[in-house]
C-alpha positions as a LaTeX table, in Angstrom:
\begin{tabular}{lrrr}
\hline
Residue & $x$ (\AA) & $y$ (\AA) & $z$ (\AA) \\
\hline
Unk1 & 0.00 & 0.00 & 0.00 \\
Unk2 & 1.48 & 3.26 & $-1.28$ \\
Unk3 & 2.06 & 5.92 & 1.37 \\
Unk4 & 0.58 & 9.91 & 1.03 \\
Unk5 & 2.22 & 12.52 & 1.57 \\
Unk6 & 0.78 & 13.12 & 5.18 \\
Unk7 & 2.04 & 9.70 & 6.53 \\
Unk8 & 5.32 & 10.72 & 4.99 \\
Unk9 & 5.88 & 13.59 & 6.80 \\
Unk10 & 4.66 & 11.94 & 10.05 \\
Unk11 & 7.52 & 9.47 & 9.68 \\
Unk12 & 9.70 & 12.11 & 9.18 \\
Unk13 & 8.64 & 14.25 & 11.91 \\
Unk14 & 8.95 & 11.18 & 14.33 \\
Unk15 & 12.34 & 10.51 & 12.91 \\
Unk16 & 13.00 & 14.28 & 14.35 \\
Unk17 & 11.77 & 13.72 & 17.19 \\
Unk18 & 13.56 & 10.45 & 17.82 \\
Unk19 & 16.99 & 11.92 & 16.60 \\
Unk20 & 16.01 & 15.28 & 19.19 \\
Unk21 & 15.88 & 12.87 & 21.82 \\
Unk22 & 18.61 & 11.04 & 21.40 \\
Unk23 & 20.58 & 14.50 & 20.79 \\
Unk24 & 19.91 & 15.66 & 24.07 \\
Unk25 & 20.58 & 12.53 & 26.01 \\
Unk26 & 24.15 & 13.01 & 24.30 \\
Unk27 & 24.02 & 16.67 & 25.07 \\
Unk28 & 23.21 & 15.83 & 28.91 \\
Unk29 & 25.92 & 13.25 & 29.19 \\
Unk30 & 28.17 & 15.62 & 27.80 \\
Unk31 & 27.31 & 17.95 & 30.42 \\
Unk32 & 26.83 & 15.69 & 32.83 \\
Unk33 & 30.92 & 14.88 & 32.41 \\
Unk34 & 32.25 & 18.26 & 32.22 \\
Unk35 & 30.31 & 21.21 & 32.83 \\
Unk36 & 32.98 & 23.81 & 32.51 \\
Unk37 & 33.81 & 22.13 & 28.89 \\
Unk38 & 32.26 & 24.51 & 26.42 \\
Unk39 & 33.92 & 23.21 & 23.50 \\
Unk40 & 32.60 & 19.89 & 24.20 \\
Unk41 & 29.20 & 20.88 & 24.53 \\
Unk42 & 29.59 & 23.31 & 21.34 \\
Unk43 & 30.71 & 19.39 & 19.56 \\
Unk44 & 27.67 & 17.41 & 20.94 \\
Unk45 & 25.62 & 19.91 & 19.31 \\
Unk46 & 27.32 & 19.98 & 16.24 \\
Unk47 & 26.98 & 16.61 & 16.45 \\
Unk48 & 23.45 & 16.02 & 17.45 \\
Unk49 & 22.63 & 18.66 & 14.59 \\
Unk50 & 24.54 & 17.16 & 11.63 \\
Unk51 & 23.52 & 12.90 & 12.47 \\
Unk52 & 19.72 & 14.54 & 13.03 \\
Unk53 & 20.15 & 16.43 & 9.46 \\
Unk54 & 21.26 & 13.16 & 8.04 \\
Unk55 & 18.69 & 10.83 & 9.34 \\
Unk56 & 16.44 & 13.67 & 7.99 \\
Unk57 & 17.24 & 13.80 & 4.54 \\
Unk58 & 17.76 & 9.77 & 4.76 \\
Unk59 & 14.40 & 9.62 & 5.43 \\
Unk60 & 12.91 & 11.76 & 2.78 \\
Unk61 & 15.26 & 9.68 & 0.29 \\
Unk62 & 13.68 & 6.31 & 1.33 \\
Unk63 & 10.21 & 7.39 & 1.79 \\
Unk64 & 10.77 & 9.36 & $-2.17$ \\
Unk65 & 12.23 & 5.82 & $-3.39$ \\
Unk66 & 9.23 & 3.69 & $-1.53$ \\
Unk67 & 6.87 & 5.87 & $-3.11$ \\
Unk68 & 8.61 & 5.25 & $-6.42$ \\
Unk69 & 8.48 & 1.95 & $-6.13$ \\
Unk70 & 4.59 & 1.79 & $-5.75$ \\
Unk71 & 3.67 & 3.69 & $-8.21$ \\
Unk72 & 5.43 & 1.51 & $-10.71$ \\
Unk73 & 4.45 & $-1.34$ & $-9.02$ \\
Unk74 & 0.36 & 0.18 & $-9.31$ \\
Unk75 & 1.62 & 1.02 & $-13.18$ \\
Unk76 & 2.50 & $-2.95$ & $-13.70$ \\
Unk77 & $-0.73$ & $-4.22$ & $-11.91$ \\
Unk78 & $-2.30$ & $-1.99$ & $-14.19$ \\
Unk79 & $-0.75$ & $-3.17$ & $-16.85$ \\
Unk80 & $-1.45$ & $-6.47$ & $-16.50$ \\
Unk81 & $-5.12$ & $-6.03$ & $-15.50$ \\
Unk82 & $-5.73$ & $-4.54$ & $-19.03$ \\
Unk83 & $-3.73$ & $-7.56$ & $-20.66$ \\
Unk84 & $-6.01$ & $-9.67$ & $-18.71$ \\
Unk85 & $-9.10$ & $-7.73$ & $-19.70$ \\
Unk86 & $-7.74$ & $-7.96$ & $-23.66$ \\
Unk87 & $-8.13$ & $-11.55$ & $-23.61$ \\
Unk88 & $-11.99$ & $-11.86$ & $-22.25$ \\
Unk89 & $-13.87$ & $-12.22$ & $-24.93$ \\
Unk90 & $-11.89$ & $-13.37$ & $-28.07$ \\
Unk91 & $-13.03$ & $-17.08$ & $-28.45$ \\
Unk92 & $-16.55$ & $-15.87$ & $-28.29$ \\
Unk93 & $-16.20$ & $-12.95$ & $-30.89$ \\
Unk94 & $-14.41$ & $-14.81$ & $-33.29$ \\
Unk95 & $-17.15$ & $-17.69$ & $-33.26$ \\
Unk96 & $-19.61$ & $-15.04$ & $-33.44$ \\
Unk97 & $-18.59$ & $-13.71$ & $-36.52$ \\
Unk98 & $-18.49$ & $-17.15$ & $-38.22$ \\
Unk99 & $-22.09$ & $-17.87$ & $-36.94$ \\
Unk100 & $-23.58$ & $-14.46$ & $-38.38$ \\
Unk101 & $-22.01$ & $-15.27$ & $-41.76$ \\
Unk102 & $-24.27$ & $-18.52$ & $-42.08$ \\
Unk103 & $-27.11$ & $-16.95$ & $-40.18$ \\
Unk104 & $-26.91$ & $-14.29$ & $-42.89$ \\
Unk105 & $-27.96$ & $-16.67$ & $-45.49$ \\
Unk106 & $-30.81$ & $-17.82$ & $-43.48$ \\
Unk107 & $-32.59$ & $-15.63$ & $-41.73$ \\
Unk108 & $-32.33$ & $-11.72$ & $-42.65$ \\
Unk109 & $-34.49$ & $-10.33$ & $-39.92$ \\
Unk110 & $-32.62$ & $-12.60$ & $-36.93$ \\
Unk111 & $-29.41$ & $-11.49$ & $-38.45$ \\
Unk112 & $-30.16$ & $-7.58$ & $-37.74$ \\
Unk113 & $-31.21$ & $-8.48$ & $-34.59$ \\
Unk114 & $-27.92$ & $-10.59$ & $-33.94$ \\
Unk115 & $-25.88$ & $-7.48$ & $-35.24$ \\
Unk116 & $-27.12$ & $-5.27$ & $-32.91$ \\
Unk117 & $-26.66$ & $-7.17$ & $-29.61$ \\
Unk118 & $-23.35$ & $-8.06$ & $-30.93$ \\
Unk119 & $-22.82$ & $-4.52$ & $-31.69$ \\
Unk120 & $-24.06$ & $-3.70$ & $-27.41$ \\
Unk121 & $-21.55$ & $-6.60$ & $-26.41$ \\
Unk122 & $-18.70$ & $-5.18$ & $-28.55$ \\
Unk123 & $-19.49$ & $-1.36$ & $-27.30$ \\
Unk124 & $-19.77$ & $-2.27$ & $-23.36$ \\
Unk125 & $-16.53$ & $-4.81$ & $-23.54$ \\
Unk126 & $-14.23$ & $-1.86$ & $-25.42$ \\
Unk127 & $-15.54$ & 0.60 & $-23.29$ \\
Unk128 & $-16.14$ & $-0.85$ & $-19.96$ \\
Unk129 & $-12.94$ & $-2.34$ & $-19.81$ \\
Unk130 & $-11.56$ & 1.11 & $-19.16$ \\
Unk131 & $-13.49$ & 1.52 & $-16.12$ \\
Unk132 & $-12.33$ & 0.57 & $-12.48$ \\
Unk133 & $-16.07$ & $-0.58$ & $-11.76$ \\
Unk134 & $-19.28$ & $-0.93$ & $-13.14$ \\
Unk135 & $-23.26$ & $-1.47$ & $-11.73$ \\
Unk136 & $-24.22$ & $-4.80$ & $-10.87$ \\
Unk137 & $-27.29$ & $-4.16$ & $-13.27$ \\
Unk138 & $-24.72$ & $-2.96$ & $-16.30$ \\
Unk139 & $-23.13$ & $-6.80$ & $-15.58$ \\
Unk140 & $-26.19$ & $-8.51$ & $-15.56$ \\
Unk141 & $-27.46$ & $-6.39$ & $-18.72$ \\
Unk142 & $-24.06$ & $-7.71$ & $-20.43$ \\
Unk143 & $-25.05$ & $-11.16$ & $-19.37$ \\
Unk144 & $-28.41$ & $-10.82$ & $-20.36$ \\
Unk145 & $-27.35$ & $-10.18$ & $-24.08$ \\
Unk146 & $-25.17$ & $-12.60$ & $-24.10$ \\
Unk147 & $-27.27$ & $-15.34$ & $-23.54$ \\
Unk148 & $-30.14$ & $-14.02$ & $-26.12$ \\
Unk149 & $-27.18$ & $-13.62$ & $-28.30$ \\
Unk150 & $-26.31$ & $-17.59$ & $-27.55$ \\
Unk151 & $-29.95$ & $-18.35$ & $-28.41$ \\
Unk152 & $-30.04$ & $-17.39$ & $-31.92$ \\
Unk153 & $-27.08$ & $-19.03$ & $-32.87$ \\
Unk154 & $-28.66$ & $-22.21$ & $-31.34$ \\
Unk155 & $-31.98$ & $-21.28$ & $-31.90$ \\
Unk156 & $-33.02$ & $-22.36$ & $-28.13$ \\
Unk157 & $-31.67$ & $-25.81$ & $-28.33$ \\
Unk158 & $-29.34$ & $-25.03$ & $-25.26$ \\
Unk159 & $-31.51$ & $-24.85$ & $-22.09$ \\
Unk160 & $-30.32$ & $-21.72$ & $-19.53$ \\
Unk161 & $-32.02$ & $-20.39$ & $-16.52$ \\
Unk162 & $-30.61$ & $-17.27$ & $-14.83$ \\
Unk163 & $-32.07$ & $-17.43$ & $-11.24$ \\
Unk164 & $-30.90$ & $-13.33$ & $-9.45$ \\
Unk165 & $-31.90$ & $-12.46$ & $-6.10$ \\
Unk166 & $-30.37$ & $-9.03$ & $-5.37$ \\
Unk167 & $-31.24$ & $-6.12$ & $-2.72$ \\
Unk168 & $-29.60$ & $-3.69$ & $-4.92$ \\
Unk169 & $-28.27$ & $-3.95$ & $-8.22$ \\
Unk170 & $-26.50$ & $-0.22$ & $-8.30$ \\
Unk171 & $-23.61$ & $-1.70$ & $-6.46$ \\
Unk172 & $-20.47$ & $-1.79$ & $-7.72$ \\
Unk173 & $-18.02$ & $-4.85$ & $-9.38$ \\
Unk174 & $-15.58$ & $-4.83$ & $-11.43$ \\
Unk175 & $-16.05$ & $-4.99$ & $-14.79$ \\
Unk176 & $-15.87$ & $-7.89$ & $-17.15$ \\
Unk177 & $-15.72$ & $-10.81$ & $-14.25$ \\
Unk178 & $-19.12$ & $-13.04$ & $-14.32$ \\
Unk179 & $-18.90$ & $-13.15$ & $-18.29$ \\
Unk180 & $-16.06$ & $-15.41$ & $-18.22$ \\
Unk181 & $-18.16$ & $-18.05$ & $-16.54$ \\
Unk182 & $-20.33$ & $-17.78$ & $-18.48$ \\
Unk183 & $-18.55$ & $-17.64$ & $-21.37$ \\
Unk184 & $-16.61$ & $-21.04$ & $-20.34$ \\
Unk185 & $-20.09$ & $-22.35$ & $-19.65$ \\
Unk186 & $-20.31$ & $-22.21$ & $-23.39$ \\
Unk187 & $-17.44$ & $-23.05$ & $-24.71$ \\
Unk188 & $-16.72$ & $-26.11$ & $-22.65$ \\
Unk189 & $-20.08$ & $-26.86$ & $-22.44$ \\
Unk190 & $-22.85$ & $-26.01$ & $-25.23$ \\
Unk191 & $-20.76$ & $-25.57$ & $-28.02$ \\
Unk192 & $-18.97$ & $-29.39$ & $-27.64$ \\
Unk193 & $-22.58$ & $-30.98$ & $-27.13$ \\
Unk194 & $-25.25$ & $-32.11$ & $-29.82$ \\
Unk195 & $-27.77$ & $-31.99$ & $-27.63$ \\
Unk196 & $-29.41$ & $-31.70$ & $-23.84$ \\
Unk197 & $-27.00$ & $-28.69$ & $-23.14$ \\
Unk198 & $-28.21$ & $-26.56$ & $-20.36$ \\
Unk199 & $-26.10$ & $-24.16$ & $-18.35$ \\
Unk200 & $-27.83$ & $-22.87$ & $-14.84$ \\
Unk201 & $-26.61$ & $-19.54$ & $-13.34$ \\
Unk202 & $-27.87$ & $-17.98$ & $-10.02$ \\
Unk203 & $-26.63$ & $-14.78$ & $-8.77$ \\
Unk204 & $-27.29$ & $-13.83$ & $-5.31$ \\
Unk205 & $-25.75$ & $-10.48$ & $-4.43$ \\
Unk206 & $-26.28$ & $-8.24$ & $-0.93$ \\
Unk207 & $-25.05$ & $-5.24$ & $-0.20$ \\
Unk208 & $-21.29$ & $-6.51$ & 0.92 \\
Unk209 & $-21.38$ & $-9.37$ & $-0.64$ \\
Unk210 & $-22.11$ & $-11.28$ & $-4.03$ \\
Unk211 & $-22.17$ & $-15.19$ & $-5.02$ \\
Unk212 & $-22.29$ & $-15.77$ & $-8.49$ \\
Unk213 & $-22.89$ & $-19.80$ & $-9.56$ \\
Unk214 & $-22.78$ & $-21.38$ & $-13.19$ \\
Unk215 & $-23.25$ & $-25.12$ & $-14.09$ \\
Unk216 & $-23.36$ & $-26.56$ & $-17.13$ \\
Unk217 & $-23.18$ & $-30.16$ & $-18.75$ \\
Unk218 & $-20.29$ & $-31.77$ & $-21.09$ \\
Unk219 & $-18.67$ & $-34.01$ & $-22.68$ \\
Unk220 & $-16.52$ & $-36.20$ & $-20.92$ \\
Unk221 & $-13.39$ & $-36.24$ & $-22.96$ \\
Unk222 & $-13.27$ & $-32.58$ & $-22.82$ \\
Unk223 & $-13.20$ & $-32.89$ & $-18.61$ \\
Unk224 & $-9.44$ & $-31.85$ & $-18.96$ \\
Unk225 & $-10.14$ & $-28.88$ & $-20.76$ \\
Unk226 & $-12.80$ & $-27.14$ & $-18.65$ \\
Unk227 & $-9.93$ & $-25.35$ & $-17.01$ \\
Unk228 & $-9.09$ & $-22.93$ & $-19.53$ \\
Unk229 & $-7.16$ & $-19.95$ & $-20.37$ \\
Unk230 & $-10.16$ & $-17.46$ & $-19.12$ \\
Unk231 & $-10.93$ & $-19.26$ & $-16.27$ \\
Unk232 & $-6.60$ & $-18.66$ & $-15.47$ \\
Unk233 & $-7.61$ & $-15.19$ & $-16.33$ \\
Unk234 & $-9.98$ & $-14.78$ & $-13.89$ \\
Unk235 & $-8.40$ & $-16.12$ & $-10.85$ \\
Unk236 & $-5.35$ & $-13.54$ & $-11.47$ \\
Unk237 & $-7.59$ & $-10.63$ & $-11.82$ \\
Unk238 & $-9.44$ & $-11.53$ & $-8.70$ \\
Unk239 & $-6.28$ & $-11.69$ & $-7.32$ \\
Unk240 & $-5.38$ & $-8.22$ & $-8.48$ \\
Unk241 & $-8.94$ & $-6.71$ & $-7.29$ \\
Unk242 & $-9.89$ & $-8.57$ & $-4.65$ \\
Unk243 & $-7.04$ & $-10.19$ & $-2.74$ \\
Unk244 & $-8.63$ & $-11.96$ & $-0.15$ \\
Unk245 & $-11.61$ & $-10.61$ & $-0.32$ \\
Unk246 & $-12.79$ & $-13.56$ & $-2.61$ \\
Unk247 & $-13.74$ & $-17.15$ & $-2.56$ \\
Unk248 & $-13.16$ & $-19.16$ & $-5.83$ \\
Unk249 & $-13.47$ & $-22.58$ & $-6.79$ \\
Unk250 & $-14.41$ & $-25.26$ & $-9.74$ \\
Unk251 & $-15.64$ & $-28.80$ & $-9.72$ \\
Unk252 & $-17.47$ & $-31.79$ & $-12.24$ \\
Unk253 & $-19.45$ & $-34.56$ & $-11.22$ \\
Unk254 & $-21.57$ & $-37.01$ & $-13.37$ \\
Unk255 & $-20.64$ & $-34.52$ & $-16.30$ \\
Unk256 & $-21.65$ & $-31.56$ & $-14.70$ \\
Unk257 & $-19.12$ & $-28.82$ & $-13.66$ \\
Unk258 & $-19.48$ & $-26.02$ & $-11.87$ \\
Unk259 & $-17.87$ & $-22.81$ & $-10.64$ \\
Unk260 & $-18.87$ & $-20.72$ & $-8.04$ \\
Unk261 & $-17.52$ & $-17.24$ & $-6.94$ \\
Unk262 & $-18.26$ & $-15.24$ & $-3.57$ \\
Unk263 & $-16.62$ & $-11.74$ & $-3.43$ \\
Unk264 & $-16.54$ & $-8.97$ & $-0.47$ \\
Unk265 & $-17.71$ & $-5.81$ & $-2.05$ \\
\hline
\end{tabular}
């Protein structure tokens, strides 16, 4: 944690204080041993004065250099949290794309419709990712399209419920976090199936608090794979935004997996 400028000059004013007392401890045994010695009481000042003035301006230098030091440590964790953010969404876009190109073939009206809630996804993912933290509702919103986005490409044959039970959905998260679940929901999930994919989400979210829960079905040769490069992504940038003020974990059973995530708002 970076210091401010008042805590700085608190330390520094203790070092004075600190280096006073210690000056006139020396000053009193100086004293102390010869009182009629003016020249050695003219020294232990000189002293006292020039090891204070050097603690002094060793403490500005170290507090200058700590204060360096965070700053470029905040500029690489931001850095790295926009790296992270770059490489949400790229699987899903790219498949996207392909998907509208056949759609466009078939269905005219569905494909307008598809190219304007891809055209919302694209606008809150470039511009959203810029932003420390977003609404709960702007998340679920993003979510929201998502999925209807999902369901023309399958036309419904993937079966999703989104259970939300919130007290207040103005309160802030960082942007760009649930997607990925869902987003690996898909991917690992719907998009290796034929058929009987469903993916189940239920968001529960309080005031300090928020649990967010996906499941989904697959295939069981692709068990090793359900741990993928965004789900990696996500556990660094809660990491980054959250440290310990998160709760994170992924299992399968009977070809079902499931991630949950609790986070202290």
């Amino acid at each position: 944690m970076a210091l401010n400028k008042k805590q700085i000059f608190v330390l520094i004013g203790l070092s004075i204080i600190l280096v006073s007392i210690i000056g006139m401890l020396i000053m009193k045994s100086e004293i102390e041993y010869d009182s009629s010695s003016t020249s050695d009481l003219y020294f232990a000042i000189f002293r006292f004065l020039f090891f204070g003035t050097l603690v002094v301006f060793f403490a500005d230098w170290f507090f200058r250099r700590w204060r360096a030091y965070q700053e470029l440590k905040n500029e690489r964790l931001a850095a790295e949290l926009h790296n992270l953010k770059s490489q949400v969404s790229p699987h899903f876009f790219f498949n996207t794309l392909n998907n509208l190109y056949g759609l466009i073939k078939r269905d005219a009206d569905k494909s307008r419709e598809f190219v304007l809630k891809l055209s919302d996804l694209m606008r809150y993912s470039i511009y959203s990712s810029d932003k420390e933290s977003v609404t709960l509702k702007e998340e679920i919103d993003y979510l929201e399209n998502f999925i209807a986005l999902h369901e023309i490409r399958y036309f419904n044959t993937v079966d999703i419920h989104f259970e939300k039970d919130m007290e207040n959905d103005d309160i802030a998260i960082a942007p760009l976090l649930l997607i990925i679940l869902l987003e690996n929901a898909f991917k690992h999930g719907a998009e290796k199936l034929t058929n009987g994919a469903f993916i189940i989400l239920n968001l529960k979210a309080q005031q300090k608090k928020l649990n967010f829960t996906v499941e989904n079905n697959f295939e069981e040769d692709v068990l090793n794979e359900t741990d993928g490069l965004g789900l990696k992504n996500l556990q660094k940038r809660l990491q980054l935004l959250y440290p310990e003020k998160y709760d994170f974990k992924v299992s399968s059973h009977d070809s079902v997996f499931k991630a949950e995530l609790e986070l202290e708002l």
